[in-house]
Backbone bond lengths (Angstrom), bond angles and torsions (degrees), N, CA, C in turn:
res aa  C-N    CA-C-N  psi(-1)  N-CA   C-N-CA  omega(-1)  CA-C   N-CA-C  phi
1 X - - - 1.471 - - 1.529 109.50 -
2 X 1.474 108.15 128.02 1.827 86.95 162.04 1.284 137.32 -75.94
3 X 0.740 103.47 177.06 1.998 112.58 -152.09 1.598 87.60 -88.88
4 X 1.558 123.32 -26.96 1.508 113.49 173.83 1.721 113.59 -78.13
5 X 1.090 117.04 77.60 1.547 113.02 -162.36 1.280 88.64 -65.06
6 X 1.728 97.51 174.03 1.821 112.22 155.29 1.478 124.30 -102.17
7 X 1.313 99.13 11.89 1.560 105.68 -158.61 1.642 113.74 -124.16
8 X 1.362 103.70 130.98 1.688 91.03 171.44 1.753 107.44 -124.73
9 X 1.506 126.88 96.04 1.019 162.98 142.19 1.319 105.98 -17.12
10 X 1.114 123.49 139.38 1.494 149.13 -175.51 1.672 93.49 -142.90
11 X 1.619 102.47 114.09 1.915 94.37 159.91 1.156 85.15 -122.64
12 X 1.263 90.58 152.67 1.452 126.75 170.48 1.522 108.21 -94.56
13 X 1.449 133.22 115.81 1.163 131.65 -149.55 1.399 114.33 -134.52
14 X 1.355 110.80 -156.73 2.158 110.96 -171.33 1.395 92.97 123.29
15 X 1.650 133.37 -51.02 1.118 107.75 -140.41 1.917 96.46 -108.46
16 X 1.568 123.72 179.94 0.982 115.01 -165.34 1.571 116.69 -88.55
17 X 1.667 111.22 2.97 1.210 109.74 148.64 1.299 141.95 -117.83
18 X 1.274 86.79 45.48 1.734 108.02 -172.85 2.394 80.28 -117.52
19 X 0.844 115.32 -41.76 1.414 106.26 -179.19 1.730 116.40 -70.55
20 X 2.060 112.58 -35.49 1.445 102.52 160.85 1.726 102.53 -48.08
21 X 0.959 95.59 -75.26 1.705 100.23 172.60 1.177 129.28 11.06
22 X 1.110 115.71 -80.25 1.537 143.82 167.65 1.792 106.66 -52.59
23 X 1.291 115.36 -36.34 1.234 114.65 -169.59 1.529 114.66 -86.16
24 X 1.817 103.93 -25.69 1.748 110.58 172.93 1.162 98.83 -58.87
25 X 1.468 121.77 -67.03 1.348 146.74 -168.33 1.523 106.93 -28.53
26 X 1.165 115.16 -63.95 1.529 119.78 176.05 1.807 125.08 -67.81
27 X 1.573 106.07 -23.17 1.512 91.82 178.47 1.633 91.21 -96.43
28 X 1.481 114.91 1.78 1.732 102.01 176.95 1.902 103.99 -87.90
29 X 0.919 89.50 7.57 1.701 81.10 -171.73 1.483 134.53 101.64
30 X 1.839 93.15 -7.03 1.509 93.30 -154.78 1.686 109.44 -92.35
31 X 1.827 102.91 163.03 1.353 99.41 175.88 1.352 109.35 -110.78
32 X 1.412 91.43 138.76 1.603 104.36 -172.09 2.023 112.11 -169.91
33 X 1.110 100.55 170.64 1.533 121.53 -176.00 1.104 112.64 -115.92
34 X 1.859 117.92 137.91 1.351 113.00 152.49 1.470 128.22 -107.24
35 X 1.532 113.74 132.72 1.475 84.46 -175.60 1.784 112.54 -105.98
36 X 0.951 88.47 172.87 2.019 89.61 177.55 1.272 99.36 -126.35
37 X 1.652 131.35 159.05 1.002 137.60 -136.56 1.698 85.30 -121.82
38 X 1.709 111.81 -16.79 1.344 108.13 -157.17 1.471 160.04 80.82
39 X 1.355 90.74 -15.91 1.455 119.62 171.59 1.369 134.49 -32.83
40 X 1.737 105.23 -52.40 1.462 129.95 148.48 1.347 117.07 -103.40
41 X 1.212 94.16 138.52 1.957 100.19 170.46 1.203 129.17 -53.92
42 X 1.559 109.86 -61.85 1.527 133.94 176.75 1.486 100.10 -62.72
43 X 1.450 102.29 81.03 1.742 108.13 170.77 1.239 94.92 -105.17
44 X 1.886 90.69 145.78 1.886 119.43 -175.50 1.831 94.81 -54.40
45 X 1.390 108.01 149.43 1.764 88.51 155.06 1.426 108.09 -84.27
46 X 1.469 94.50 168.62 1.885 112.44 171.08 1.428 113.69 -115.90
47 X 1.128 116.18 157.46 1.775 120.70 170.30 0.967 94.89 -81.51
48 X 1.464 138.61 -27.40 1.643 105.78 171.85 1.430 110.49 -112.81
49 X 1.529 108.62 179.98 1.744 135.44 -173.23 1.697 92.68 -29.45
50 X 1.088 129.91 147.84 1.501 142.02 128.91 0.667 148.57 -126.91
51 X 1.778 131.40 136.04 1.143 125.77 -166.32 1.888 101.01 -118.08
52 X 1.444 96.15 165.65 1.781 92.54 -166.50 1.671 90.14 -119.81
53 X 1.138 119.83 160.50 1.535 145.61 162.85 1.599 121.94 60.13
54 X 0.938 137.71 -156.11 1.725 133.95 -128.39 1.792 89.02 -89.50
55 X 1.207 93.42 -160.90 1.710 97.02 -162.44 2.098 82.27 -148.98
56 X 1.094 137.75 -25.06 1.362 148.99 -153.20 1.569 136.00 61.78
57 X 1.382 98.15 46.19 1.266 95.01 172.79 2.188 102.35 110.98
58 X 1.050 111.66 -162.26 1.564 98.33 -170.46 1.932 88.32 -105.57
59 X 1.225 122.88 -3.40 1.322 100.40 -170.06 1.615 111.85 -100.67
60 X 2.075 97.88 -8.74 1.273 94.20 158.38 1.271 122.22 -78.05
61 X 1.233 119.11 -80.29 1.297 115.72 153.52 1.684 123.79 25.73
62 X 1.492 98.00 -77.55 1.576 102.57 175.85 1.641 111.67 -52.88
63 X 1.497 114.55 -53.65 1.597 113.41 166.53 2.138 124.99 -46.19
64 X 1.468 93.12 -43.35 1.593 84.43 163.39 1.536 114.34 -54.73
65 X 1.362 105.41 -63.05 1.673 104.68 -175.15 1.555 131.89 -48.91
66 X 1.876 106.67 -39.10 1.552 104.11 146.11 1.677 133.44 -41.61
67 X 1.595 101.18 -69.66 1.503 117.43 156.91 1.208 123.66 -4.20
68 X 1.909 97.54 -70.87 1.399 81.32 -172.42 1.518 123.52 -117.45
69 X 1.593 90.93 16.96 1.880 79.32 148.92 2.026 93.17 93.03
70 X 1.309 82.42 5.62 1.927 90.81 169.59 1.527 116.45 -72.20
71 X 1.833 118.06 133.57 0.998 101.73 171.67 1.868 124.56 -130.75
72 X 1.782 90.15 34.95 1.390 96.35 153.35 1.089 96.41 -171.07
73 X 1.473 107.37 168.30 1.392 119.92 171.57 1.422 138.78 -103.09
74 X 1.336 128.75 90.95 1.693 95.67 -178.56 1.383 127.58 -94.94
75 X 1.549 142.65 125.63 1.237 146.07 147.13 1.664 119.20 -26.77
76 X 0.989 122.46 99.37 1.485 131.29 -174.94 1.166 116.67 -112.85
77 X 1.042 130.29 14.83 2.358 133.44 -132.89 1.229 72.38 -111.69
78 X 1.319 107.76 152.14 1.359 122.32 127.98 1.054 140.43 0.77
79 X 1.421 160.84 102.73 1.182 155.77 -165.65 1.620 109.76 -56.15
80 X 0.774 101.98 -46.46 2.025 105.43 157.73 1.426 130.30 -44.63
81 X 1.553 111.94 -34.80 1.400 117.31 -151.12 1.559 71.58 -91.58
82 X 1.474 112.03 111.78 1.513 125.94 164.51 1.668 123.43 -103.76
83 X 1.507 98.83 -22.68 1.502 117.91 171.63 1.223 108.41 -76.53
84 X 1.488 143.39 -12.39 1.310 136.26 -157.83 1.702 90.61 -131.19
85 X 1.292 120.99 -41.74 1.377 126.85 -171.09 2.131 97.94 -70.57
86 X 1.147 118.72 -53.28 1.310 126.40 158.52 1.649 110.15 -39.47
87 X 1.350 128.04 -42.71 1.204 113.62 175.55 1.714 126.69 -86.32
88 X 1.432 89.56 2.26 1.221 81.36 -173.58 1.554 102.39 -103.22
89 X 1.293 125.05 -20.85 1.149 111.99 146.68 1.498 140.88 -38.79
90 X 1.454 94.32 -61.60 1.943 105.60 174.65 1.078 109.64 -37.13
91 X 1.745 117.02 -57.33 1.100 141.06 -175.82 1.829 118.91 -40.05
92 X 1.041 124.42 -79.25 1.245 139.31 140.19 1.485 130.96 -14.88
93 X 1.150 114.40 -47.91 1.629 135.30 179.52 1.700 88.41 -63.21
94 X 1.421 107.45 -74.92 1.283 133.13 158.39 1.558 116.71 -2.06
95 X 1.210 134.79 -44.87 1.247 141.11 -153.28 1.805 114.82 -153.16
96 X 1.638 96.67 -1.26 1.413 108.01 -176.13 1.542 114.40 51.14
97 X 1.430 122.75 61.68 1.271 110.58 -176.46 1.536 90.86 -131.94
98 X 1.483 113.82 146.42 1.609 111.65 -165.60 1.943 106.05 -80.24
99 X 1.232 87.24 151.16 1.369 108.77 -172.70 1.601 112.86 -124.03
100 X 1.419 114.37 130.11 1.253 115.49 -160.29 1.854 104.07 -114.95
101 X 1.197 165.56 75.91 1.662 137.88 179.58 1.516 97.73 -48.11
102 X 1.510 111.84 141.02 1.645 130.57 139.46 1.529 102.67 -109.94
103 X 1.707 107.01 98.12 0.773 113.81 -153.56 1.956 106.74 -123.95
104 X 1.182 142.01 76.97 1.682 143.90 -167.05 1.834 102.45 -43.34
105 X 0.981 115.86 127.78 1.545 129.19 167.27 1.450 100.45 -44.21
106 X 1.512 107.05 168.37 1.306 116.91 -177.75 1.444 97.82 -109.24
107 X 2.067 90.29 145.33 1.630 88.70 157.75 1.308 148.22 -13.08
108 X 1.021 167.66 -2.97 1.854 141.25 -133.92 1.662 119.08 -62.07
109 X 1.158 130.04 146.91 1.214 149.08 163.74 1.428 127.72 -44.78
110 X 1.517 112.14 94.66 1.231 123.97 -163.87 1.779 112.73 -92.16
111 X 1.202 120.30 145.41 1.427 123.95 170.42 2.022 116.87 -15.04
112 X 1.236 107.37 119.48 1.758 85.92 -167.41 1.015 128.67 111.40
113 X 1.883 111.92 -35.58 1.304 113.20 -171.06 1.662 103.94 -90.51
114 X 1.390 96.54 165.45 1.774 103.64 178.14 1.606 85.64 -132.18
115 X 1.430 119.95 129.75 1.691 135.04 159.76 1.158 86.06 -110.17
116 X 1.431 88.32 161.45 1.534 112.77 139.09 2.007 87.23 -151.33
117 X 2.112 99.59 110.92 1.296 85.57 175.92 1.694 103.25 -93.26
118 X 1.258 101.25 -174.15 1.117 109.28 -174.48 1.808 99.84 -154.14
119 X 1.514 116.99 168.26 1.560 118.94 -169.04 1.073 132.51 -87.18
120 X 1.562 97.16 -5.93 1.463 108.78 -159.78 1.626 116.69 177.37
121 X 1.208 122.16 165.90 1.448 126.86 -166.20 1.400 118.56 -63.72
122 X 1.953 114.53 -29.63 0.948 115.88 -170.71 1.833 118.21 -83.69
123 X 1.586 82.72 -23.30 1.737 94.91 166.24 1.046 129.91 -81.06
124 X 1.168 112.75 -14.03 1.729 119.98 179.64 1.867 95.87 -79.87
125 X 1.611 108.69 -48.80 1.456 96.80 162.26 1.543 129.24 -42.90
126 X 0.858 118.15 -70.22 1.813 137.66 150.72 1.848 95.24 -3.83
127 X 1.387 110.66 -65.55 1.491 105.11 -160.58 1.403 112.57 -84.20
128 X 1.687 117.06 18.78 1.407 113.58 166.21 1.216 116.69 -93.34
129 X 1.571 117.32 6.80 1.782 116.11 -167.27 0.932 86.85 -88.26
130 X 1.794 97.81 128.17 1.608 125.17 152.36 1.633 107.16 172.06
131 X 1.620 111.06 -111.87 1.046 115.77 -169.50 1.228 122.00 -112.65
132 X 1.054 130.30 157.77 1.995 104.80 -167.57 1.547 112.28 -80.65
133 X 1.259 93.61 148.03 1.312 95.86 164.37 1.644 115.98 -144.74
134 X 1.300 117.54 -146.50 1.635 119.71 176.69 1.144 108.53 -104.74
135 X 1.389 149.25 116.21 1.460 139.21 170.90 1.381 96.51 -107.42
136 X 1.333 84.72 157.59 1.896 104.98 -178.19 1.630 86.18 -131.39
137 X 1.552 100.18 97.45 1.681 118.85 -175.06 1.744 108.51 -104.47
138 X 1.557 92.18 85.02 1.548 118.30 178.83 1.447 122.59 -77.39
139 X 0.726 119.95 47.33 1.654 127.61 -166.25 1.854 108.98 -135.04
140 X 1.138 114.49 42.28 1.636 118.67 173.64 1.424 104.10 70.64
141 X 1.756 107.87 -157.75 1.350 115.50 -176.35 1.614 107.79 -128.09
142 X 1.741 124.46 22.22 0.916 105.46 176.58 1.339 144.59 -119.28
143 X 1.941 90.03 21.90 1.524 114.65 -161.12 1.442 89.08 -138.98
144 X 1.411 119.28 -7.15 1.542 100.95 176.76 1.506 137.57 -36.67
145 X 0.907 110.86 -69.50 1.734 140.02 159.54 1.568 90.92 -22.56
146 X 0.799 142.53 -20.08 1.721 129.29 165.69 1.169 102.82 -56.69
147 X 1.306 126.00 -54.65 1.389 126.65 -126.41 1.714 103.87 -85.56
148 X 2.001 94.97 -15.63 1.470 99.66 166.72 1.929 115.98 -44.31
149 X 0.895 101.52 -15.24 1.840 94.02 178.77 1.578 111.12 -96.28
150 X 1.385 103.95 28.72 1.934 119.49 159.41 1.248 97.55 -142.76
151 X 1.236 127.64 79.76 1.706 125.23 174.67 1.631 121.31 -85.05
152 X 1.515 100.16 -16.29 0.832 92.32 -175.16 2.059 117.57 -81.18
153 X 1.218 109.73 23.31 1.496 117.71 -177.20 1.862 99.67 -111.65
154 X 1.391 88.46 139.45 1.708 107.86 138.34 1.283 151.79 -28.98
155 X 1.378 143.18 23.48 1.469 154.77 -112.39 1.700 84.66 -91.98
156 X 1.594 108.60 135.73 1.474 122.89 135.39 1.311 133.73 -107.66
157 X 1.196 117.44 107.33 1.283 119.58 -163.92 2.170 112.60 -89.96
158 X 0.781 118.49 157.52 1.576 124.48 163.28 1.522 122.92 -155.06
159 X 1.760 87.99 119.48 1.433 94.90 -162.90 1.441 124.78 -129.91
160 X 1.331 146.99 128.54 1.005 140.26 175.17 1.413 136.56 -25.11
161 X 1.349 113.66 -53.30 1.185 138.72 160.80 1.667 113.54 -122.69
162 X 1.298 105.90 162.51 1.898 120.75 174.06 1.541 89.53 -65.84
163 X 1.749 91.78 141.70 2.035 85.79 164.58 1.399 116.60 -95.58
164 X 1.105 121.55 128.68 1.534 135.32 168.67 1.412 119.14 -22.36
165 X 0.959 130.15 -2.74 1.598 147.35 176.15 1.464 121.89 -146.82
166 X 1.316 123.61 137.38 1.465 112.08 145.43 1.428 144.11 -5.40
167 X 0.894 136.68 111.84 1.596 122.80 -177.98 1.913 92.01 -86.43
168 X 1.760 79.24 146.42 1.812 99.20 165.20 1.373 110.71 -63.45
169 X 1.316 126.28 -42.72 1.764 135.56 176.96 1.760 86.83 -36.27
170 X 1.789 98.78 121.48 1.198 102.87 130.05 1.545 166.92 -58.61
171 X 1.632 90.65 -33.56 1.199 102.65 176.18 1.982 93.70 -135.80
172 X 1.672 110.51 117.11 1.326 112.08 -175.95 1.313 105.28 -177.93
173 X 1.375 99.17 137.96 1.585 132.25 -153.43 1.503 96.14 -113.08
174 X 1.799 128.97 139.43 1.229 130.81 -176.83 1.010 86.18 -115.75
175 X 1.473 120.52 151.29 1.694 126.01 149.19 1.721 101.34 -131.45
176 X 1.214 129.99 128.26 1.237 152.99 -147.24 1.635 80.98 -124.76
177 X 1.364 89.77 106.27 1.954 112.01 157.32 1.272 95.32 179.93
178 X 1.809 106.36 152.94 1.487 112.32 167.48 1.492 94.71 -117.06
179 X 1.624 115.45 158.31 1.513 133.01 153.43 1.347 116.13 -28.81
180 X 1.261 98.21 178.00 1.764 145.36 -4.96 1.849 98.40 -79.80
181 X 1.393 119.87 119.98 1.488 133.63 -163.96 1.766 100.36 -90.46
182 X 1.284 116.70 157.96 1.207 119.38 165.83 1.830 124.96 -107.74
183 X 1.160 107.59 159.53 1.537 109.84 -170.86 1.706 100.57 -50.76
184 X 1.475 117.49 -52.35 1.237 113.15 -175.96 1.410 138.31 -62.98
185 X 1.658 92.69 -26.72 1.984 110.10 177.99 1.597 78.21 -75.66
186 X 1.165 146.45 -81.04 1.629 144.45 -156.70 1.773 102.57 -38.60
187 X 1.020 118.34 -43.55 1.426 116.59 -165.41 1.300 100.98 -66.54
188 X 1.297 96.72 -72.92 1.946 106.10 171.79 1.311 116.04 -20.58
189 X 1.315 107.82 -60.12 1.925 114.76 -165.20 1.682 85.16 -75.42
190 X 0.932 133.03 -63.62 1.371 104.02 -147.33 1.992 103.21 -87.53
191 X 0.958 128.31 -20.80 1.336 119.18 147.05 2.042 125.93 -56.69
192 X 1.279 110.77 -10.42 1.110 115.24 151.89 1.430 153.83 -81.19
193 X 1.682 89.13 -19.41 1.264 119.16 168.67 1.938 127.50 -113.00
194 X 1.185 79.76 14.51 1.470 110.52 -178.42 1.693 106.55 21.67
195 X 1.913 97.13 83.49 0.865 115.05 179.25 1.914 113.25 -108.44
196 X 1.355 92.51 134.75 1.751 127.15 -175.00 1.486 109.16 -40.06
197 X 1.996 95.80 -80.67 1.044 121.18 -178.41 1.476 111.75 -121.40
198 X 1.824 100.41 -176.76 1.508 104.70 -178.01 1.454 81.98 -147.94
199 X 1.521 113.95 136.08 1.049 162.65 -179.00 1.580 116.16 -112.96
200 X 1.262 122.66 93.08 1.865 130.34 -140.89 1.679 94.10 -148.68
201 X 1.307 110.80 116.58 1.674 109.25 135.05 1.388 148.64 -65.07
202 X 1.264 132.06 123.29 1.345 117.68 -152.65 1.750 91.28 -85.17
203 X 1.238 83.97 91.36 2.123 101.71 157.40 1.267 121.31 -73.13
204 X 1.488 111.70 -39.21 1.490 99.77 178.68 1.647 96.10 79.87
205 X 1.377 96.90 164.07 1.622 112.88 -174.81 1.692 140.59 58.52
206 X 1.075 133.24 148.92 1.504 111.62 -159.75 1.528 125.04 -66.12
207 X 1.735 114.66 -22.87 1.339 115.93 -177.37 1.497 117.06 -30.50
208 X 1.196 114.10 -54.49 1.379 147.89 -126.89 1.632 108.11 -111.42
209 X 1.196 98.82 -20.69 1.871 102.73 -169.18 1.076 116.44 -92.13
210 X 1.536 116.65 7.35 1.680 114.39 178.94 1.514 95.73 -54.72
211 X 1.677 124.12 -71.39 1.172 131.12 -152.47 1.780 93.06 -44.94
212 X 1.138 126.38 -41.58 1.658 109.38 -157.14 1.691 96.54 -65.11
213 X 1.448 97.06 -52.74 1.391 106.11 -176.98 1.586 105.95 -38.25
214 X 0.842 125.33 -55.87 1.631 121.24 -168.16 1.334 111.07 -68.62
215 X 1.576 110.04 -34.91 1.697 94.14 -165.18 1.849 95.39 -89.34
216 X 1.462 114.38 7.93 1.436 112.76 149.43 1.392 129.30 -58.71
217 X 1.452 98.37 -50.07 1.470 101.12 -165.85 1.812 100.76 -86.63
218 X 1.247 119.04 1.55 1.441 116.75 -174.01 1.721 90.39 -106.58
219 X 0.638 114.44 5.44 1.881 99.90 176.72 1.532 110.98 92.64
220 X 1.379 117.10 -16.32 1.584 120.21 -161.81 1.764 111.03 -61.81
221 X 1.336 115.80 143.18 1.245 119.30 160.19 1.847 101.86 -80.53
222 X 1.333 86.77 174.12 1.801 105.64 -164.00 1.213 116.68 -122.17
223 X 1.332 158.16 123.10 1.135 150.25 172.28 1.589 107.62 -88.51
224 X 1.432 131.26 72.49 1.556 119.88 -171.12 1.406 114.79 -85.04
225 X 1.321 115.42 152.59 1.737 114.76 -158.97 1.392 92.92 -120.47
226 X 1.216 120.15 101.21 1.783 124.70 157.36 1.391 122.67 -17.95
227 X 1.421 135.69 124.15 1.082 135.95 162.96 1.685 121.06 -42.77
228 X 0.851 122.09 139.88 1.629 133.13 161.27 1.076 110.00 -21.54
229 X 1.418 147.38 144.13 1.025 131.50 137.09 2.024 108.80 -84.85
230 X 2.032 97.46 148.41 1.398 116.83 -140.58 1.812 92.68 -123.62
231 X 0.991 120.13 127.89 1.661 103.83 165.26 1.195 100.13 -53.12
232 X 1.655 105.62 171.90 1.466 118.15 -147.62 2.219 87.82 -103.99
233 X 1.043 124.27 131.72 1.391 131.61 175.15 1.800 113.67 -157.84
234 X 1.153 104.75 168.70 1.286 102.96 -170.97 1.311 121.00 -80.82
235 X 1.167 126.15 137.75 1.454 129.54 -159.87 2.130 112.37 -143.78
236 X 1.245 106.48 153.34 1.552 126.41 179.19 1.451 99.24 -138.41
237 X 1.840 83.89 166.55 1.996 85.75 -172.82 1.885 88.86 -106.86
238 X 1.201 123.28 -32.12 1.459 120.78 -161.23 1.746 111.64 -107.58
239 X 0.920 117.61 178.15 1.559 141.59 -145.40 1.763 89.88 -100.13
240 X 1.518 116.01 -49.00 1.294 119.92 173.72 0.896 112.95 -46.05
241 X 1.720 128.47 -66.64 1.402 136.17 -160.72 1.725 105.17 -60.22
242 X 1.239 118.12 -46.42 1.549 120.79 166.32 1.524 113.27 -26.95
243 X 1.470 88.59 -66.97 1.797 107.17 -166.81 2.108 95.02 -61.58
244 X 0.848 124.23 -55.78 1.226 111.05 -174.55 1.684 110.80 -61.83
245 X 1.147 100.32 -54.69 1.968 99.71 163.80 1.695 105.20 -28.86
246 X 1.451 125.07 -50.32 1.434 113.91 -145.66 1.759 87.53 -85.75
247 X 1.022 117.76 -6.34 2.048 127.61 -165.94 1.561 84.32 -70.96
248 X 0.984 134.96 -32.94 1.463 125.42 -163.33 1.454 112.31 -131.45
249 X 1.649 91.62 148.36 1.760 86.12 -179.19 1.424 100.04 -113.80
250 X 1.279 83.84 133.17 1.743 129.95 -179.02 1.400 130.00 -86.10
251 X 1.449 130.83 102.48 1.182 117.96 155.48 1.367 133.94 -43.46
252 X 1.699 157.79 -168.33 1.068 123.63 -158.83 1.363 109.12 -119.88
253 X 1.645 132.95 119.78 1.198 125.77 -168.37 1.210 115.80 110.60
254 X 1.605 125.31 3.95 1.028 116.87 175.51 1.488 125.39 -140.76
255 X 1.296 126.81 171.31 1.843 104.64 -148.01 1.704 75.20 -139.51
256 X 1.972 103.55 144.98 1.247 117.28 151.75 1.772 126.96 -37.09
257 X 1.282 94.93 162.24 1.943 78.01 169.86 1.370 99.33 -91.41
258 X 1.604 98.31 171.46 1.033 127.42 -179.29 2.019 116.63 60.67
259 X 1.522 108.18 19.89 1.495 130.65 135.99 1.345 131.91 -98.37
């Protein structure tokens, strides 16, 4: 690509390929923004501009992207972030400006594994009734406090940062580390803590899959939590397909060939 792009890009970011992202972007020349949603403090730096926290809804949003003179968008969030990934659709539709997902495949169930998925956060709660055990409750810090309606379990938590409050969990253990983890540090910790189950969002992508990997090779069943459902927009799994998307200018909603 040349380094004189035509495009000035807004990703919407958090996840760890929303930061390759950011990093093509800059040795390609291109101009663009990352934003962070804010959630955690201790944000990675980026080679490019950043801006931190909400946008207001999809009709702000659309006004940033006028503003500032952006002329595409990419979806980078989290596969979770359905409230922000939803706006950036509206948003876009909104103002006809093209919209791209960089978006990692989902898990599937490999030889070994035991799921039981389920649709959503409140069901994965649902599938702790019974008898106690140890969970290793891998799913961030911002839905925890559900899980207070199974108290009678063991919680291992791992978290980026301490949470700003108390947790409702009665009984729950922090371990303070961030990614990208390996199959063997996962095995260790949770064979050390002689953990039951695993309690996992389906993230998709390799950062993230040590924990499955381990509670494979440890025998563990899985509690996996279904992705969001996302309005329907155009989407790639890799950093390439982006960069060739941004090579051409695009009306909104629609992708070069061979993306």
């Amino acid at each position: 690509m040349s380094r004189a792009s035509r495009h000035r890009v807004l990703i919407l970011g958090g996840s760890e390929q929303a930061s390759a992202l950011a990093r093509a972007c800059a040795e390609a020349g291109i101009d663009g923004e990352f934003s962070y949603a804010g959630r955690v403090a201790a944000l990675r730096p980026q080679p490019l501009p950043v801006r931190v926290g909400g946008f207001g809804g999809p009709e702000g949003l659309a006004r940033y992207l006028t503003d500032g003179g952006f002329t595409a968008l990419v979806d980078a969030t989290h596969p979770f972030a359905a409230q922000m990934s939803g706006n950036a659709v509206a948003a876009c539709a909104s103002i006809g400006l093209p919209l791209l997902a960089l978006e990692r495949p989902a898990w599937t169930p490999e030889p070994g594994d035991e799921w039981q998925v389920v649709p959503d956060m409140a069901a994965a709660v649902a599938a702790l009734a019974g008898a106690p055990e140890r969970i290793f409750l891998a799913i961030g810090r911002l839905q925890v406090d559900l899980f207070a309606a199974q108290p009678q379990h063991s919680y291992l938590l791992r978290m980026v940062e301490a949470p700003s409050a108390p947790l409702a969990l009665p009984q729950a253990e922090i371990v303070m580390d961030r990614g990208p983890f390996t199959v063997d540090g996962d095995r260790a910790l949770m064979a050390a803590r002689g953990i039951t189950r695993l309690v996992a969002k389906n993230a998709g992508g390799g950062a993230a899959h040590a924990k499955i990997a381990a509670a494979r090779a440890l025998g563990l069943p899985v509690v996996m939590i279904d992705r969001p459902p996302i309005p329907d927009r155009p989407r790639v799994g890799e950093v390439a397909e982006v960069l060739r998307w941004l090579a051409h200018p695009l009306p909104a909603g629609t992708l070069p060939r061979g993306v």
